[in-house]
C-alpha positions in Angstrom: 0.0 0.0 0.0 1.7 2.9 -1.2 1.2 6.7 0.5 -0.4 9.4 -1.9 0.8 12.7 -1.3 -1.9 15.6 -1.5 -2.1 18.5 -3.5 -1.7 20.8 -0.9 1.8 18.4 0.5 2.8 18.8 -3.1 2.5 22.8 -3.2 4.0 23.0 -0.1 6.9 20.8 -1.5 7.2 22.9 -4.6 6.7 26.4 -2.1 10.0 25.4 -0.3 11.6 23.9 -3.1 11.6 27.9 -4.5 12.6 29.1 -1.0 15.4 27.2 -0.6 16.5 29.3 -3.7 16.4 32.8 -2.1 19.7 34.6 -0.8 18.3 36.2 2.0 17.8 34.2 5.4 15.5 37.2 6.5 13.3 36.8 3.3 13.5 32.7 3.6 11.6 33.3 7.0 9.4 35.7 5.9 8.2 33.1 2.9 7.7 30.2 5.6 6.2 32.5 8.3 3.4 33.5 5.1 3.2 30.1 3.8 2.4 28.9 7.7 -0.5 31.8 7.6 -2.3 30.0 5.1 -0.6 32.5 1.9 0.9 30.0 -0.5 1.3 32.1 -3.5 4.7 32.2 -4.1 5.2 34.7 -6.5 2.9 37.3 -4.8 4.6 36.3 -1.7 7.8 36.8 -2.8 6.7 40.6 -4.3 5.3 41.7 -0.9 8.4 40.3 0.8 10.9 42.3 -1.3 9.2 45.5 -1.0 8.5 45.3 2.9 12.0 44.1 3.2 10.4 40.9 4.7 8.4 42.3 7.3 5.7 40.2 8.0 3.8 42.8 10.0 4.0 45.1 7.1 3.2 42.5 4.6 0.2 41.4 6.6 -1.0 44.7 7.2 -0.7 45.7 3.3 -2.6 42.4 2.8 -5.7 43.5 5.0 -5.6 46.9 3.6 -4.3 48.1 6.8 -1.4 50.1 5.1 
């Protein structure tokens, strides 16, 4: 009996797979730290993260239309 992985496990996968790829350590936790929020976009996470310097207050705040 073989284990399936799920779609989400496989994003996820993929997600980090990207990270891993990222120079900054301060930006690599800023993508986990969004990805463990429930944001798994990558490419819109990685936007917001460059331009609030990966802030995740800032970025969270800009996503609720707080900033």
């Amino acid at each position: 009996m073989s284990e399936q992985i799920s779609k989400e496990e496989l994003q996820r996968i993929d997600y980090m797979s990207k990270v891993e790829g990222m120079l900054s350590k301060k930006h690599k936790d800023a993508m986990i730290q969004l990805l463990d929020m429930g944001y798994s976009n990558f490419s819109e996470n990685e936007v917001l993260v460059k331009n609030h310097d990966g802030k995740v207050e800032s970025i969270i705040n800009q996503i609720l239309g707080m900033w």
